[in-house]
C-alpha positions as CSV (number, residue, x, y, z in Angstrom):
1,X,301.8,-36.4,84.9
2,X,305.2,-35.7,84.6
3,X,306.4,-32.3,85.8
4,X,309.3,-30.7,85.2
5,X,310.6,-27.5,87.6
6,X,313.2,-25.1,88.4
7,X,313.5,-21.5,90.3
8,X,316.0,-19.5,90.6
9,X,318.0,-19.3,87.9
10,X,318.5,-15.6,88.1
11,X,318.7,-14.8,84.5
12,X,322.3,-15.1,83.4
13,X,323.8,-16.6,86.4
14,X,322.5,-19.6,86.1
15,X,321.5,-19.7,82.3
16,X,324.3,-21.5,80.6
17,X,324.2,-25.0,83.3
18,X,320.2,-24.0,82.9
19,X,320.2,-24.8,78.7
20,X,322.1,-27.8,79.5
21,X,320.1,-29.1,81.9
22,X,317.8,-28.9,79.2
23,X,319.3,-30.7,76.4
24,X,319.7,-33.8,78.9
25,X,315.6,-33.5,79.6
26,X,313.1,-35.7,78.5
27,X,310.1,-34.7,77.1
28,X,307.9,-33.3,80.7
29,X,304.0,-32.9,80.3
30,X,304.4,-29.5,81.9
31,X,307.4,-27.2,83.0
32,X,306.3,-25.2,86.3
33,X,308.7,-22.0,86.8
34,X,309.2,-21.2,90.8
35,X,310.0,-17.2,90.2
36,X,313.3,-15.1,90.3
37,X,313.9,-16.4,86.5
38,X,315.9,-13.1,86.3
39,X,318.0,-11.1,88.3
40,X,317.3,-7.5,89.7
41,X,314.6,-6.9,87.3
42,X,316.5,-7.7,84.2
43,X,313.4,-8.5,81.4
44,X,315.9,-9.3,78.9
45,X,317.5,-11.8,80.9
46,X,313.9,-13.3,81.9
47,X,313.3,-13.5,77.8
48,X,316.7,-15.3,77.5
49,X,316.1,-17.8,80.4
50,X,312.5,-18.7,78.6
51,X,313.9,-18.5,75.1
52,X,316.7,-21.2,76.2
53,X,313.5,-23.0,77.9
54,X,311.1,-22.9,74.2
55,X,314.1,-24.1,72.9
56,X,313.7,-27.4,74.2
57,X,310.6,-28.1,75.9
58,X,306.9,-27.8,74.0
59,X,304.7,-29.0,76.6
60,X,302.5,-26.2,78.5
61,X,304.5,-23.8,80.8
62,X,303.3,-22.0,84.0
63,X,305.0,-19.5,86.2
64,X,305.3,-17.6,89.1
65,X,306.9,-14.5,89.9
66,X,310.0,-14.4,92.4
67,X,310.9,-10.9,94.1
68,X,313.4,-10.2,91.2
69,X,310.5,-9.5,88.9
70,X,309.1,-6.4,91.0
71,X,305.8,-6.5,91.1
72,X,305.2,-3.3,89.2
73,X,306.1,-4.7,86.0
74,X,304.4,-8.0,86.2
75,X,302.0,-6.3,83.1
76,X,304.8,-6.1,81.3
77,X,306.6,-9.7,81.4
78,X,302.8,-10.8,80.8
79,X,302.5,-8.9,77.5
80,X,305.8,-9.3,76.3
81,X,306.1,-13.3,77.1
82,X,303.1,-14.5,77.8
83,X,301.9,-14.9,74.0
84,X,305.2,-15.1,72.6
85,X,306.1,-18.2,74.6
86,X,302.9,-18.9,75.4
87,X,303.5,-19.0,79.2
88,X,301.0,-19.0,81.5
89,X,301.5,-16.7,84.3
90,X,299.8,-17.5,87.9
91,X,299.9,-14.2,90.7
92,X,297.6,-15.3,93.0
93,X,295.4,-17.6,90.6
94,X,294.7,-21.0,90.1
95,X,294.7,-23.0,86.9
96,X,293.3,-26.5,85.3
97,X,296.5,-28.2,84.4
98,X,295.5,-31.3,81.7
99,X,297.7,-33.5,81.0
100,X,299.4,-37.1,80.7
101,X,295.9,-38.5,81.4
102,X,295.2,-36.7,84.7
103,X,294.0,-33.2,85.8
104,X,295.4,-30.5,88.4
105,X,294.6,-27.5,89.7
106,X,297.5,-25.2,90.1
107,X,297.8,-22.7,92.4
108,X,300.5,-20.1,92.0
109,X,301.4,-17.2,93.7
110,X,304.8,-15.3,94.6
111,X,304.1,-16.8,98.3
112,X,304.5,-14.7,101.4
113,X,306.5,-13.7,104.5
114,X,306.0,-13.7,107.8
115,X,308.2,-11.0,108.1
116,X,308.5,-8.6,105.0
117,X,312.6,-7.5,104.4
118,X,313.9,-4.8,105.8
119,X,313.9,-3.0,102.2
120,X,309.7,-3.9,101.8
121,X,309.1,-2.7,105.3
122,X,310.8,1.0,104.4
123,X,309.7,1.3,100.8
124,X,306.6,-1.1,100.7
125,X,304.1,0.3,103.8
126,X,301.2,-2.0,102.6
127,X,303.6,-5.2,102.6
128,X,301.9,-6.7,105.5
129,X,298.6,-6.4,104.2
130,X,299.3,-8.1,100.8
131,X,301.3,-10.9,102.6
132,X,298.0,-11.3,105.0
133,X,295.7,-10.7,101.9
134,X,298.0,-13.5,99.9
135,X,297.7,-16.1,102.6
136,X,294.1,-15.7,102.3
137,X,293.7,-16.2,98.6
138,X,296.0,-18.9,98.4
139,X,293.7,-20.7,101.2
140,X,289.9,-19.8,99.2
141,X,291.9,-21.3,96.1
142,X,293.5,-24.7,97.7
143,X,290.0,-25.6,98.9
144,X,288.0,-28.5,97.8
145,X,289.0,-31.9,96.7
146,X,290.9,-33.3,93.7
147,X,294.7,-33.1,92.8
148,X,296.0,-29.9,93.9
149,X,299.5,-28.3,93.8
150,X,301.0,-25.4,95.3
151,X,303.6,-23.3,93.6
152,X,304.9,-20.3,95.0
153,X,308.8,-18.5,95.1
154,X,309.0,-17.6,98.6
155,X,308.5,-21.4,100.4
156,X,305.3,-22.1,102.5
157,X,307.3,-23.7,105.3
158,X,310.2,-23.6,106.9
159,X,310.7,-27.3,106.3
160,X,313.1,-26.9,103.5
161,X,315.3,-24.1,105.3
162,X,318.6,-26.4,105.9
163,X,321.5,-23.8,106.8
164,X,319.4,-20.8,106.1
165,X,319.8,-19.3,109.3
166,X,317.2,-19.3,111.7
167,X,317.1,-15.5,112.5
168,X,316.7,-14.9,108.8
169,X,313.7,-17.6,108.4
170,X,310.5,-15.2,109.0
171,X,312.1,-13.0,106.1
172,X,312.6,-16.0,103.9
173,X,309.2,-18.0,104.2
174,X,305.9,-18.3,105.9
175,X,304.9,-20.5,108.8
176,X,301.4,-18.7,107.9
177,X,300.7,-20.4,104.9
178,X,302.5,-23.7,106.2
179,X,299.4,-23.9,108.1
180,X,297.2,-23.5,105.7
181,X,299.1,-26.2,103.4
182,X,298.2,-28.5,106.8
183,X,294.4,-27.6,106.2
184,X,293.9,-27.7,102.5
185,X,296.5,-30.6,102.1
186,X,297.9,-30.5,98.7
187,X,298.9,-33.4,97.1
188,X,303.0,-31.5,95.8
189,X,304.2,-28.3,97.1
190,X,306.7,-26.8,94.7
191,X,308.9,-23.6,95.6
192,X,311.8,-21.9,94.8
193,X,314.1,-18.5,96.8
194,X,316.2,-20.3,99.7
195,X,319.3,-21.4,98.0
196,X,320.8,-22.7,101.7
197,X,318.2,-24.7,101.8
198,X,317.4,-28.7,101.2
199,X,316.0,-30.3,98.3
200,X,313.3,-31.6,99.3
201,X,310.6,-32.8,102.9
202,X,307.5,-33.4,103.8
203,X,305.2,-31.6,106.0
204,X,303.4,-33.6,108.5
205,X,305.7,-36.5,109.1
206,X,308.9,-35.0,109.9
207,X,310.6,-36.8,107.0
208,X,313.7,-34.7,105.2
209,X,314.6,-37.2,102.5
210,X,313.1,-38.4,99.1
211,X,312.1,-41.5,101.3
212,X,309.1,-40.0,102.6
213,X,307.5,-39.0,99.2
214,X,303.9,-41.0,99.1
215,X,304.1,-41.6,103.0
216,X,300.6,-41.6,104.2
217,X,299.7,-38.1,105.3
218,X,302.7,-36.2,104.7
219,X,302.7,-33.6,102.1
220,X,305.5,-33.8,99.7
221,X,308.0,-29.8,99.6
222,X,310.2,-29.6,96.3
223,X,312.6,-26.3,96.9
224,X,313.6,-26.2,93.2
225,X,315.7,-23.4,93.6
226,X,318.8,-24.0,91.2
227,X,321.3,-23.0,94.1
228,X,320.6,-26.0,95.6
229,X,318.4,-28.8,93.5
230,X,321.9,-28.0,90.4
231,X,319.3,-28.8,88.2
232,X,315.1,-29.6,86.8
233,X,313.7,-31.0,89.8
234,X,311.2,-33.5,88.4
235,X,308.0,-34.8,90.2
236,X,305.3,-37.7,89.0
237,X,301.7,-36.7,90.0
């Protein structure tokens, strides 16, 4: 299976370098979007990025949502993308991904923090409990055997940091749900949201470079966020 994936490209800002990574893609069996496809809410911006996406690619798409698509319009990026570019949308929810001869299931979920932002803690009170309530989900649905991903905006781990700084990191990820990735053990971890960070690592062997992909027991990260992949990350399952 040959995935295609990219986060981050915060609607405009990234769009135009976006479409052109495009045109120079072949053909993926799926596309997985890692959140924050717009910027600040923008839904037109979100319909632009996807448009310039439909444009190019046919296969099935699936995405998450990043904390530029606040959570209180998720309904509406559903009903107003979802059938027109027949996306797939994953908030907490896992899906049977079929194709190039193998089968997935998909976890995806905005991810969580281990310490909500200083803007969620004064206007979000119940931020703690969702990110506690997330981590627990995201565990029930990475259980059992079979290939499983996990794809999430905010990163599992704080393997894929690089410069972020380290003061910053509870806000950024979630140690949390880097030891549930330990327990369940998917087979890729996908992710978007640090743009400081590095590329790519595995969890489990202390490996930081594209090296250590199919390593026994280490767990594959892909940050795809466009800041820092400059481009579609692609991964073979």
């Amino acid at each position: 299976m040959r995935i295609a994936a990219v986060g981050d490209v915060h609607g405009h800002e990234s769009l135009e370098p976006f479409a052109q990574d495009l045109r120079r893609l072949e053909a993926p069996d799926v596309f997985f979007v890692a959140g924050d496809t717009t910027d600040h809410n923008d839904l037109d911006a979100f319909g632009e990025v996807i448009a310039a996406l439909r444009d190019r690619v046919s296969c099935p798409v699936y995405v998450v949502f990043g904390n530029n698509e606040y959570a209180q319009d998720h309904g509406k990026y559903r009903e107003r993308f979802g059938p027109k570019y027949g996306l797939t949308f994953l908030d907490d929810e896992a899906a049977t991904v079929r194709a190039g001869g193998r089968e997935v299931r998909l976890v995806g979920s905005t991810g969580s923090l281990d310490r909500p932002t200083w803007w969620q803690r004064k206007n979000l009170p119940d931020i703690w409990r969702t990110y506690d309530k997330r981590v627990a989900t995201i565990d029930r649905l990475l259980e059992g055997e079979g290939i499983r991903i996990l794809l999430t905006h905010y990163p599992p781990t704080w393997a894929t940091m690089g410069a972020e700084k380290e003061e910053w990191r509870p806000e950024l990820g979630s140690t949390k749900l880097e030891a549930v990735v330990h327990r369940r053990r998917p087979d890729v971890v996908i992710h978007g949201h640090v743009h400081k960070g590095i590329p790519f690592a595995t969890l489990g062997s202390g490996q930081r470079t594209l090296d250590g992909f199919g390593v026994s027991g280490a767990i594959p990260v892909f940050n795809v966020a466009y800041p820092v992949a400059r481009g579609i990350t692609i991964v073979n399952v």
